[in-house]
C-alpha positions in Angstrom: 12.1 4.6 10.9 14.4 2.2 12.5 14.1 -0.7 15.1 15.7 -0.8 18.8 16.6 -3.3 20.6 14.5 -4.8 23.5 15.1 -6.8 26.7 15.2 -10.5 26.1 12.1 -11.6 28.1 10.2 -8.5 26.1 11.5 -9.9 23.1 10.3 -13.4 23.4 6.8 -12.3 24.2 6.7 -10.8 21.3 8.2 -13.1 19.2 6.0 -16.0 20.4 3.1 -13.2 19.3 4.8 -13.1 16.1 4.8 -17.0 15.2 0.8 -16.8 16.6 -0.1 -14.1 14.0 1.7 -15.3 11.0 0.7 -18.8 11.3 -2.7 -18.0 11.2 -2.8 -14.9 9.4 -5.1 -14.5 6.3 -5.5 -12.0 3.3 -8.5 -10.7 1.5 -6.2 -10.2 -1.4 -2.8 -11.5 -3.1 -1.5 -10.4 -6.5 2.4 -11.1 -7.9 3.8 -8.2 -9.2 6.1 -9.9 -11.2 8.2 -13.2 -10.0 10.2 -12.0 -7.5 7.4 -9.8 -5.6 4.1 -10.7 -3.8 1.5 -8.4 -2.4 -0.8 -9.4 0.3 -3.3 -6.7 2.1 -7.0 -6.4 3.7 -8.9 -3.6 4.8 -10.4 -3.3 8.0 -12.5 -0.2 8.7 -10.1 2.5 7.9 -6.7 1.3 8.2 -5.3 -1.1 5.4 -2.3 -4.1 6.1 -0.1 -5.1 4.0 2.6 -8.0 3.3 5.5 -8.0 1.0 7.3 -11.3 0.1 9.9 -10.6 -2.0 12.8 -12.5 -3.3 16.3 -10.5 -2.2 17.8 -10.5 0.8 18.7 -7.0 0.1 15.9 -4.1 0.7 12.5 -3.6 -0.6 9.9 -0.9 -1.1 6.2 -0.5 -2.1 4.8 2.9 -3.2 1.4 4.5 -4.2 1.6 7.2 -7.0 -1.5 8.8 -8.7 0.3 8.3 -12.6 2.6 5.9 -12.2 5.6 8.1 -11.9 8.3 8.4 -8.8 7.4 11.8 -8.7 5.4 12.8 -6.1 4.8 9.1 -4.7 4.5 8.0 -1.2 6.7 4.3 -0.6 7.9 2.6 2.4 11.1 1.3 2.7 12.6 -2.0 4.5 15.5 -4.4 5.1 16.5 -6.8 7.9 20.3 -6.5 8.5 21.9 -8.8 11.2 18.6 -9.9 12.0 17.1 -6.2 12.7 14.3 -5.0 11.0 15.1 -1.1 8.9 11.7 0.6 8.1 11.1 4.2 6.7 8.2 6.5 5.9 9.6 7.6 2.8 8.4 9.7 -0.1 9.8 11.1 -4.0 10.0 15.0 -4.3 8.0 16.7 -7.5 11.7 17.3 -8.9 12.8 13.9 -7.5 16.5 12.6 -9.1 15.3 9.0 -7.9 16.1 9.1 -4.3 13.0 8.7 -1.8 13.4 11.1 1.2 12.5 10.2 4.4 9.0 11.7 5.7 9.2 14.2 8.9 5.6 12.4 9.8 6.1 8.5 9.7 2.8 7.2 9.2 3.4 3.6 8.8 3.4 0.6 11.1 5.5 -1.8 11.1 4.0 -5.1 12.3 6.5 -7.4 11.4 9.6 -8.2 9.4 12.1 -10.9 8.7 14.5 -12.9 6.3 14.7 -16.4 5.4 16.7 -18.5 3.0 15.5 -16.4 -0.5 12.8 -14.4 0.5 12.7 -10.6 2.8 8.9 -9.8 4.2 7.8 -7.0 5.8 4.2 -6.8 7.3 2.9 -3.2 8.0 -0.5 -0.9 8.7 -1.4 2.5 7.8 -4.6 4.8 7.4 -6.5 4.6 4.1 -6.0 8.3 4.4 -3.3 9.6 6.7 -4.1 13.5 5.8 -1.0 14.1 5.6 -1.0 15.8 2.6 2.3 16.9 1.8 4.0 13.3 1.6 1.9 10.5 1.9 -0.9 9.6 -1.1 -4.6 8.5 0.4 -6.5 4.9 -0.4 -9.2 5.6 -2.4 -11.6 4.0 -4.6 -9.8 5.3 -7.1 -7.4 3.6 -9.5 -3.8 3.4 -7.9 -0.6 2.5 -9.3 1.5 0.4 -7.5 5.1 0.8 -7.1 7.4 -2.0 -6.2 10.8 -2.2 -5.7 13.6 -4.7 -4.3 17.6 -4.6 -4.6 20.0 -7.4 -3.7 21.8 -4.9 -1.1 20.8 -3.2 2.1 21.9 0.5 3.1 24.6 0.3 5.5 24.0 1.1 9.4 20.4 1.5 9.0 20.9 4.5 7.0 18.4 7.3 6.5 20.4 10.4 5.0 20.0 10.7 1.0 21.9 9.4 -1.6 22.9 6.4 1.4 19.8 3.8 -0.5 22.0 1.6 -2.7 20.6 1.9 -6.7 17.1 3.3 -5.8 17.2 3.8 -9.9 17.7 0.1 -10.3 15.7 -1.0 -7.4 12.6 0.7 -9.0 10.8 -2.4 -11.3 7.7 -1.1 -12.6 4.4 0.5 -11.3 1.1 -1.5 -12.0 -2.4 0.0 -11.7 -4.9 -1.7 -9.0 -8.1 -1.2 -7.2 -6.9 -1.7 -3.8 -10.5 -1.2 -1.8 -13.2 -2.3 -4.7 -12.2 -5.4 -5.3 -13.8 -9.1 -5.4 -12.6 -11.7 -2.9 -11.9 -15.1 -4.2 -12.5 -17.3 -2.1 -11.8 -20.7 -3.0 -14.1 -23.2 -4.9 -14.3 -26.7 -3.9 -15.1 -28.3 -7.2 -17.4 -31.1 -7.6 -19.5 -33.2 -9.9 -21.7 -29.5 -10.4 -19.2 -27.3 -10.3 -16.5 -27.5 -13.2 -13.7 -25.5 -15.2 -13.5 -24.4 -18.9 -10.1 -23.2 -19.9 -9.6 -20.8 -22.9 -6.3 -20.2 -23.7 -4.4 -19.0 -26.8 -1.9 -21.3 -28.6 1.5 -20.3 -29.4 0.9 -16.8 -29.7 4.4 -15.1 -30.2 4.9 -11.9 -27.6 6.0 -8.8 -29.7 9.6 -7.3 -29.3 11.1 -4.4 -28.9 8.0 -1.1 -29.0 5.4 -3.5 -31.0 2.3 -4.2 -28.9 0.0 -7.0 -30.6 -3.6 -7.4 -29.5 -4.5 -11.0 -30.1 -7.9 -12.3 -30.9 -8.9 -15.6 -31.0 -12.5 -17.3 -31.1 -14.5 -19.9 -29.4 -17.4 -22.0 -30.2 -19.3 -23.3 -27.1 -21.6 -26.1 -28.0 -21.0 -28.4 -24.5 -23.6 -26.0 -23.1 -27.1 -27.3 -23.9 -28.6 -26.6 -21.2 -28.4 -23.6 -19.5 -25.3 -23.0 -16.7 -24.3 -20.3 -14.8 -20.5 -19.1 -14.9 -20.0 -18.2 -11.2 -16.3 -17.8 -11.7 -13.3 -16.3 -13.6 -9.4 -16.4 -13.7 -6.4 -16.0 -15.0 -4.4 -18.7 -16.7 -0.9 -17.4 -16.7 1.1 -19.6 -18.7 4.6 -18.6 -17.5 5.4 -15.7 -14.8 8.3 -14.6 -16.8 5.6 -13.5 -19.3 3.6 -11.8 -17.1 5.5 -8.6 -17.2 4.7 -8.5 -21.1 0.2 -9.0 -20.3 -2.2 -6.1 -20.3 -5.4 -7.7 -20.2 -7.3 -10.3 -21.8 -10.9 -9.5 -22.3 -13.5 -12.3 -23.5 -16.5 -11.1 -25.4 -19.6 -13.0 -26.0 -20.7 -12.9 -30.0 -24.3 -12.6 -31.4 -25.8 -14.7 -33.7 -23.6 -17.7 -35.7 -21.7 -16.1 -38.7 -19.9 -17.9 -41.4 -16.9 -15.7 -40.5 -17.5 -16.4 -36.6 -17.6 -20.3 -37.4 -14.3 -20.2 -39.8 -12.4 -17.9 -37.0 -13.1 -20.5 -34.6 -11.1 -23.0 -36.8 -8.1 -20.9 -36.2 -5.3 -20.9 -33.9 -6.3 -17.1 -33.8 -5.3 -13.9 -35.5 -4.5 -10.0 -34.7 -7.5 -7.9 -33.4 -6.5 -5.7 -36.5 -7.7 -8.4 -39.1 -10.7 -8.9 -37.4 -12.5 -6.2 -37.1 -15.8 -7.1 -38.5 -16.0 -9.9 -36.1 -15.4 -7.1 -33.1 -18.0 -5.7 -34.1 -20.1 -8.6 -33.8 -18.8 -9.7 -30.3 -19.1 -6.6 -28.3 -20.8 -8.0 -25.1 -18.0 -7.9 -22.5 -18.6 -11.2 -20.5 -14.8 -11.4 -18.8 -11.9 -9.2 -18.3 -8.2 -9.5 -16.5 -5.6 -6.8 -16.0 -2.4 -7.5 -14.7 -2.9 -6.9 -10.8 -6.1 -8.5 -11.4 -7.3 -11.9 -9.2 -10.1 -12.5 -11.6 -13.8 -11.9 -10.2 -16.6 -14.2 -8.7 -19.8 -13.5 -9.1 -22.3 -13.0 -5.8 -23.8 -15.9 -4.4 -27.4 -14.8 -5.7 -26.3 -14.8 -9.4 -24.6 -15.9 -12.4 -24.1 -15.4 -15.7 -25.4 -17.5 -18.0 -23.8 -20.2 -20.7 -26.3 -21.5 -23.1 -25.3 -22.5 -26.2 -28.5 -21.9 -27.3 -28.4 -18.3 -26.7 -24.7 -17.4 -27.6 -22.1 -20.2 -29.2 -19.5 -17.7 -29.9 -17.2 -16.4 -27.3 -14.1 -14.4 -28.7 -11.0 -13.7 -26.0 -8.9 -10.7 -26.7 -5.2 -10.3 -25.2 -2.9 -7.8 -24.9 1.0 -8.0 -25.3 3.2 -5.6 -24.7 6.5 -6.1 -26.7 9.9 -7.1 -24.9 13.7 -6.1 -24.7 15.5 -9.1 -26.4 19.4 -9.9 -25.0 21.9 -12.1 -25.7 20.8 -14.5 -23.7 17.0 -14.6 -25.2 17.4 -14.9 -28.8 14.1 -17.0 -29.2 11.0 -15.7 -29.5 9.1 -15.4 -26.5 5.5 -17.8 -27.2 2.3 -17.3 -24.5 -0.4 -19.7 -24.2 -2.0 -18.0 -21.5 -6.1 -16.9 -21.2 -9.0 -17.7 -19.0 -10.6 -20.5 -16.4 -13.8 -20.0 -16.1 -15.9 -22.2 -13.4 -19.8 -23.3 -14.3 -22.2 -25.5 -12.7 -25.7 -26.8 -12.9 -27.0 -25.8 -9.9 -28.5 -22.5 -11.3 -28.5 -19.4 -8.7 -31.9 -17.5 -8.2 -30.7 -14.5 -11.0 -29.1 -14.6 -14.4 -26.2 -11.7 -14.1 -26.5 -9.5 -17.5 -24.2 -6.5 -18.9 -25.3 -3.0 -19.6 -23.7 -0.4 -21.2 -23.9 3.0 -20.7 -22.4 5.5 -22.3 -21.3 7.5 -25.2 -22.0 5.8 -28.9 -18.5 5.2 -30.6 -18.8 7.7 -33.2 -17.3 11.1 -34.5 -19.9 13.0 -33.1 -17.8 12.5 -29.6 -15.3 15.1 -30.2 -12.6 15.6 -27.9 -11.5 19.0 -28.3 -7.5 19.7 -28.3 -5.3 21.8 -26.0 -7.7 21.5 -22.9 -7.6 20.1 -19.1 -10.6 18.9 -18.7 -13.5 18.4 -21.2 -16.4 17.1 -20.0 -18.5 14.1 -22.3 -21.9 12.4 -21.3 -23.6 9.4 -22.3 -27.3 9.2 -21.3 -29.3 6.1 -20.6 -32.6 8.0 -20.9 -35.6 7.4 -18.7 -38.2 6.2 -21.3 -35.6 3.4 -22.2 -35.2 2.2 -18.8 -38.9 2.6 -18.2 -39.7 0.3 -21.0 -36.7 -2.5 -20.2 -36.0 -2.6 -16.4 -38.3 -5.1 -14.4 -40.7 -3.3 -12.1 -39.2 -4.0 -9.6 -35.4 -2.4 -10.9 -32.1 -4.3 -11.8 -29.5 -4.4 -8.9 -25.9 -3.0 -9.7 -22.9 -5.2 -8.4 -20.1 -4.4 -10.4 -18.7 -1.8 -13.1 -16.3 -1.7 -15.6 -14.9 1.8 -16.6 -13.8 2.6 -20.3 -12.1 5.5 -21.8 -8.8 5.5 -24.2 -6.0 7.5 -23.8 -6.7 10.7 -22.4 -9.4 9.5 -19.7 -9.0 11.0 -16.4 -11.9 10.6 -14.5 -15.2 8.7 -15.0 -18.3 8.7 -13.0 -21.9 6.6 -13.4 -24.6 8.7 -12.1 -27.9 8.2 -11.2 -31.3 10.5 -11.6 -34.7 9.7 -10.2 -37.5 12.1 -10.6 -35.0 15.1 -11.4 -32.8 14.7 -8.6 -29.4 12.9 -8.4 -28.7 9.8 -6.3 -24.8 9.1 -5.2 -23.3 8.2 -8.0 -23.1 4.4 -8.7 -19.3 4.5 -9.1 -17.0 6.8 -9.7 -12.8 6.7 -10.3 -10.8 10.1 -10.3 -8.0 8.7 -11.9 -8.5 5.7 -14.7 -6.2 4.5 -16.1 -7.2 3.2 -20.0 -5.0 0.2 -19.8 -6.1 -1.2 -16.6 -9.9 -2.7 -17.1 -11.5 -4.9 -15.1 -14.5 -5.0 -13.1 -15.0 -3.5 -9.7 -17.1 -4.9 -7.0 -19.6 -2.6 -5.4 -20.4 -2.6 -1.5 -23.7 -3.3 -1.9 -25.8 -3.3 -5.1 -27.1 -0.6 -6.4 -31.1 -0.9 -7.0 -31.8 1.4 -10.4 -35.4 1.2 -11.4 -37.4 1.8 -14.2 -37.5 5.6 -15.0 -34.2 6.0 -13.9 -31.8 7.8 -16.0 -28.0 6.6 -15.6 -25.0 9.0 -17.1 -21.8 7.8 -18.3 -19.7 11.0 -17.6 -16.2 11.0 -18.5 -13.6 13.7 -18.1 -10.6 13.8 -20.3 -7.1 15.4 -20.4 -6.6 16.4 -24.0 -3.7 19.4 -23.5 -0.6 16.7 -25.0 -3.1 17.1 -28.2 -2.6 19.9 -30.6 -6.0 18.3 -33.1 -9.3 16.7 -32.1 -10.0 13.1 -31.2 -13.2 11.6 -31.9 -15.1 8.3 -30.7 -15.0 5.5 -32.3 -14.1 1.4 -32.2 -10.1 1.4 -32.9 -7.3 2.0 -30.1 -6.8 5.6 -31.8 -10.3 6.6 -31.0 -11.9 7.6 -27.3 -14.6 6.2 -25.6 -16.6 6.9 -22.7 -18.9 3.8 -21.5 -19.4 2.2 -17.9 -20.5 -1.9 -18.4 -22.4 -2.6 -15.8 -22.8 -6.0 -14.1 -26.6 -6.5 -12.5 -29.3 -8.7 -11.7 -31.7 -9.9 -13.1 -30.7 -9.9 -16.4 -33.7 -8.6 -19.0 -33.1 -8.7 -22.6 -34.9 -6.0 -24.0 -31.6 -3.3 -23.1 -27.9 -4.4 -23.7 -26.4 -0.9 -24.7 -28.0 2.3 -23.5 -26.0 5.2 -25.5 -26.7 8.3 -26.9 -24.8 10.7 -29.2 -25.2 14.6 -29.5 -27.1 15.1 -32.8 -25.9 16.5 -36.0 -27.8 20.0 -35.5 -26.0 20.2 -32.0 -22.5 19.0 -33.3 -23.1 21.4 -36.3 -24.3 24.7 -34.1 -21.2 24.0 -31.1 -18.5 24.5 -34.4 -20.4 27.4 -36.0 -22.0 25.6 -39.0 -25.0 26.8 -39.9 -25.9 24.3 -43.0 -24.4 21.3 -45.0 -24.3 21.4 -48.8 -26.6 18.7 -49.9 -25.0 15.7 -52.2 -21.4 17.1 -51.9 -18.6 14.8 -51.2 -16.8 15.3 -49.1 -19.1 16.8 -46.9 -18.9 20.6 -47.4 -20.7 23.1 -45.6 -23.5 25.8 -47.1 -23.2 28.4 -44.4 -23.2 30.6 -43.0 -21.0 32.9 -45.8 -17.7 32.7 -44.5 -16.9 29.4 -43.9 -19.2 28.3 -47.2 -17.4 25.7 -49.3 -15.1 24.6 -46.6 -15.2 21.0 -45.7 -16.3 19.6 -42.3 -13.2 17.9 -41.6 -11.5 21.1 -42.6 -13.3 23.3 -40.4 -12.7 20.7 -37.3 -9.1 20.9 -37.9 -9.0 24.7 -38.5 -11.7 25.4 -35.7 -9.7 28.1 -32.7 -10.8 25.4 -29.8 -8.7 27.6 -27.4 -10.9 30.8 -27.8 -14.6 28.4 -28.4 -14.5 25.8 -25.9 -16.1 26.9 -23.5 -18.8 27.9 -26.1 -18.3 24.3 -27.9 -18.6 22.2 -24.5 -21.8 24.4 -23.5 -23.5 23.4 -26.4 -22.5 20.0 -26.6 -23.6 19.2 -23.0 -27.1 21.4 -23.1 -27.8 20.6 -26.7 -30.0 17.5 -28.4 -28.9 14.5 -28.4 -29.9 11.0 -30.1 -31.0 8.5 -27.4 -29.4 4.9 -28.9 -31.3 2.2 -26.5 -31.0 -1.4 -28.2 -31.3 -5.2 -27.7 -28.6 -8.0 -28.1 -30.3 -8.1 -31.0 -28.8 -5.1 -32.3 -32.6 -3.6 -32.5 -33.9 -0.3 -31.0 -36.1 -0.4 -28.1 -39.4 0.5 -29.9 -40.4 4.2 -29.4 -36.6 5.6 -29.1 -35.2 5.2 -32.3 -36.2 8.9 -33.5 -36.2 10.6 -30.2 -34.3 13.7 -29.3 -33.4 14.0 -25.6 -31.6 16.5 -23.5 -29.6 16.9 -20.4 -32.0 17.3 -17.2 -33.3 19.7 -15.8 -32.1 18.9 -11.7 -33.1 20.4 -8.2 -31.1 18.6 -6.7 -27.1 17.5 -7.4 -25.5 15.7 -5.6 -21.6 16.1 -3.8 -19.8 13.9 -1.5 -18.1 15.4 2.0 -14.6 15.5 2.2 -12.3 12.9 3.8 -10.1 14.6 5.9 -12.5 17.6 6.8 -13.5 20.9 5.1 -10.7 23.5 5.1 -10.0 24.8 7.9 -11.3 21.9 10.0 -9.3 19.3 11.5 -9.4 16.2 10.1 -11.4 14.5 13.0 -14.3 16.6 11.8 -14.2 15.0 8.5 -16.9 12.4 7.8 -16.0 9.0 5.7 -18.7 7.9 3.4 -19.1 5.0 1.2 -18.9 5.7 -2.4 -20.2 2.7 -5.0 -22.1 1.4 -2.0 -26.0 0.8 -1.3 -26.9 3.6 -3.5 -29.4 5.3 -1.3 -29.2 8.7 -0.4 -30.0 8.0 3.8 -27.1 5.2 4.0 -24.6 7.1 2.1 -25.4 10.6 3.8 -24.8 12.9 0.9 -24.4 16.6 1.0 -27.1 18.1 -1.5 -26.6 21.1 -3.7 -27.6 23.1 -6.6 -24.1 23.8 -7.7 -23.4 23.0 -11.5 -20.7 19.9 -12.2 -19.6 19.3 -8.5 -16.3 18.0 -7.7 -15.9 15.0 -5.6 -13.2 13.3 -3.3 -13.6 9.8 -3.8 -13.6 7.6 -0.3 -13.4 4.3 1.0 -15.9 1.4 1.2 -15.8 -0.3 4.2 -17.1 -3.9 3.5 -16.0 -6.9 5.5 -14.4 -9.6 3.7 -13.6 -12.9 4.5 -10.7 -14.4 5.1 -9.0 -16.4 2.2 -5.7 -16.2 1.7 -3.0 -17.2 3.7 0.0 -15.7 4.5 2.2 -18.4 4.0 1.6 -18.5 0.0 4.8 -18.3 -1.7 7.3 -17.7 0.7 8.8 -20.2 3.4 6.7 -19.9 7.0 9.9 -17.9 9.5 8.8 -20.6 12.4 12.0 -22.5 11.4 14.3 -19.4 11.5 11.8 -17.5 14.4 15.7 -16.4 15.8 15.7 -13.9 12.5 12.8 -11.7 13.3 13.7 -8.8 15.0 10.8 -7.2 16.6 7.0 -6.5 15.9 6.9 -3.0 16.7 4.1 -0.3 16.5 4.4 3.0 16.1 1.8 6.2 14.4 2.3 5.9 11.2 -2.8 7.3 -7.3 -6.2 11.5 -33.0 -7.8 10.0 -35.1 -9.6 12.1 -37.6 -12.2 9.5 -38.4 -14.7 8.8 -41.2 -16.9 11.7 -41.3 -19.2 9.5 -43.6 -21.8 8.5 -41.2 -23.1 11.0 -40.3 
């Protein structure tokens, strides 16, 4: 879609509009893509704005794929030539050869667009979900990835017919994961003699080349904290931009108890994740985590999480580097000293924030089975735990975190209360296992004692041709949901389960173990007899018993696994067996853009992750088994924080460059079979 010209007096109307909105425009959110490229948007109701400010005078584009691919991804594209503004509706084919085709429906507004100096910015609207299906890809509360390009040349004549974009090949930078609607705004913090900053950062960690990655783990021991504070605040410390590109998170993890191993790892400058293993295990309270596209999170107003030295002195920061393409202009290594700023103070809120996990026990028992589209895993935070730990009066849901490893598709928390099942807490349709961070809710959710909560987790396991199992290391799967609440109890820091031996044993067709053999070999029935368990996993025909195997697996016994910071069970769990329950009512959301066969003004927009009660949210009730859901926006105001202006020159001094503001209708490891 390309700009006309106007009449003159039109023109300066519009432009003295233009000066008026940019000089006191403000964003809810701002992340840099990488040096060159800044995104800027807020949401209000159903549409979403965004800004780009990127460093070219040629053309730019921003996309939204579902994988992180060209293929099938909707991306704007825009330039200012001779001081006219270019914008197109654009979008990649399935079979794409790099070139973006212009859309037949342009669903985009353009608000605004100019050049200065160093910089292009474009300013433009759309729908969080345009329904139009065939080209453009909805806003969701799902994980997106971003796509971002730029190119130091612009098409010629305002060009639209293919193969007339110059490089689209080269143009294209990277695609980065990002929640673009369930997200925390950070508004500034004013510090002052309560209010301070704690910076952990590694030292001279040296950034892997070439296909290494290197996950870097170093310790801290927190004894300024002698008194209780509460951490209201995190953020990235990003060293050097030119590194960023080379960043997939850092995570910080508070430790339990004060080990002579914890105390001689905090001496250290740090070491890889790899050689500390035992201490990983020690430190597995998730207290912090930044993704690139991350702004960091603040807590609500009504909590914060607490920093007593008393309580936990050991803090251990994990970060992720992704190795780097040396030339021969960069012969020296590349050296980060990047991590975390966290802000305190003294003036305690009314609620300590804790974290709960929910999910699936790392363990073999979780077998992902090969060759399949979608297997389905649960972890179950049973009613008798929550009965026994949550305050009468519940805990209160702000924020999640959602785990899986490689083949994670889709995870969802859900909620039950007295056999029927609430909206879910949260839920993502398309994770991404690289991108972790947590996710602020609308409104929290209120789960109360008797509740049962269910980690379920979908996985894509047809690039595997032999099972994965759950477990700790980066070959292993997982399937838990941390949960951020208020207020924090201490009787229930990890609420797993595990399907139990007898159940794992019956879903592969074993009918008894030999007793004292090793390795583990089975007793019957006859014609497997004598066979190893890890031999009949490997040998099992997972493409004629799934269906069989995930029936079982999902119906069958399982070991409830409720425990303390302490690393002790919840008294009265530890030699339960528990099962899935037994539901009159599930729950399934409404679509987005209306049933088929309706038009899409008959559709009705719901908030998912919101106040977690079924009269606000309006769900649709059924008795269908494993319903399907189309994830939709949350609509919450935000305030105002960050300005337009940040990073790129303000266009009053060159207001003769902008062109127009113009509207128009516009994401295996086969482990130690052991411990049993």
């Amino acid at each position: 879609m390309s700009s006309t010209k106007v009449p003159a007096a039109i023109l300066a109307a519009v432009l003295l509009l233009v000066a008026t909105t940019v000089s006191g425009a403000h964003w809810d959110h701002a992340v840099d893509l990488d040096e060159n490229y800044r995104l800027l948007w807020s949401i209000n109701n159903q549409d979403i704005t965004f800004e780009v400010q990127a460093r070219t005078l040629g053309y730019v584009g921003l996309g939204f794929s579902t994988d992180g691919s060209i293929y099938g991804a909707d991306v704007v594209i825009g330039w200012v030539d001779n001081g006219q503004v270019h914008f197109q509706d654009r979008h990649f084919k399935m079979n794409s050869n790099g070139e973006p085709h212009v859309d037949p429906s342009q669903d985009y507004v353009l608000l605004l667009g100019y050049e200065n100096a160093t910089h292009t910015v474009l300013r433009f609207r759309r729908k969080l979900d345009t329904c139009d299906t065939n080209q453009d890809v909805p806003i969701t509360n799902d994980t997106i990835r971003i796509i971002y390009m730029y190119h130091n040349r612009d098409p010629k004549n305002g060009a639209q017919a293919i193969g007339t974009l110059p490089d689209p090949a080269e143009a294209f930078k990277d695609s980065v994961p990002i929640f673009l609607t369930q997200r925390v705004n950070q508004v500034p913090i004013e510090l002052d003699s309560r209010t301070r900053t704690l910076e952990l950062r590694n030292k001279d960690v040296e950034i892997p080349m070439g296909d290494d990655n290197l996950r870097w783990c170093k310790m801290f021991k927190l004894d300024q904290f002698v008194r209780k504070q509460h951490m209201i605040r995190y953020e990235p410390v990003i060293e050097s931009r030119s590194n960023l590109p080379f960043m997939k998170h850092i995570i910080l993890y508070e430790c339990q108890g004060s080990t002579p191993e914890l105390e001689i790892m905090s001496r250290e400058f740090g070491r890889s994740c790899m050689k500390a293993e035992k201490e990983l295990l020690t430190c597995n309270s998730i207290v912090a985590a930044w993704s690139r596209g991350s702004e960091g999170f603040t807590f609500p107003l009504e909590a914060g999480y607490p920093l007593d030295s008393y309580q936990a002195r050991f803090y251990m920061m994990e970060t992720h580097y992704m190795g780097f393409q040396s030339n021969a202009i960069e012969t020296r290594p590349r050296m980060d000293n990047s991590g975390l700023r966290l802000y305190y103070t003294t003036t305690l809120r009314k609620h300590d924030a804790g974290v709960l996990s929910v999910g699936i026990q790392p363990n073999w028992r979780h077998i992902i089975a090969p060759g399949q589209e979608r297997v389905v895993s649960e972890g179950h935070c049973i009613e008798e735990c929550t009965q026994r730990a949550f305050p009468r009066p519940g805990i209160n849901i702000f924020a999640v975190m959602m785990q899986t490893s490689h083949m994670g598709k889709q995870v969802r928390l859900r909620q039950i209360r007295y056999r029927e099942e609430l909206p879910p807490v949260a839920h993502d349709l398309n994770v991404d296992s690289n991108y972790q961070e947590f996710r602020r809710l609308h409104s929290p959710v209120k789960a109360l004692p008797g509740d049962r909560l269910i980690a379920e987790c979908t996985y894509d396991s047809t690039s595997r041709k032999t099972i994965a199992l759950g477990g700790y290391t980066s070959r292993d799967e997982t399937c838990l949901v941390l949960s951020l609440y208020y207020p924090r109890q201490k009787e229930l820091t990890s609420c797993h389960s595990i399907p139990s031996l007898p159940t794992v044993l019956h879903a592969v067709g074993i009918s008894e173990l030999a007793q004292g053999a090793n390795p583990i070999r089975i007793a019957s029935p006859p014609e497997i007899a004598g066979m190893t368990l890890e031999e009949r996993l490997l040998s099992y025909d997972w493409r004629v018993n799934f269906n069989a195997f995930q029936y079982v697996i999902r119906k069958g016994a399982f070991k409830p696994l409720c425990w303390s910071a302490r690393n002790t069970p919840i008294p009265g769990t530890d030699n339960m067996d528990a099962y899935a329950p037994n539901l009159t009512r599930i729950w399934r959301p409404t679509p987005t853009c209306g049933a088929p066969g309706l038009p899409a003004s008959n559709s009705v927009n719901r908030f998912v992750g919101g106040t977690g009660s079924p009269e606000s949210n309006v769900p649709s009730w059924t008795l269908l088994e494993d319903p399907e859901s189309n994830n939709v926006i949350e609509g919450a105001a935000r305030s105002k924080s960050i300005r337009s202006s940040s990073g790129v020159a303000a266009p009053g001094s060159s207001i003769s460059r902008v062109a127009l503001f113009v509207i128009f209708i516009n994401t295996v490891r086969l482990g130690w079979f052991r411990r049993l």
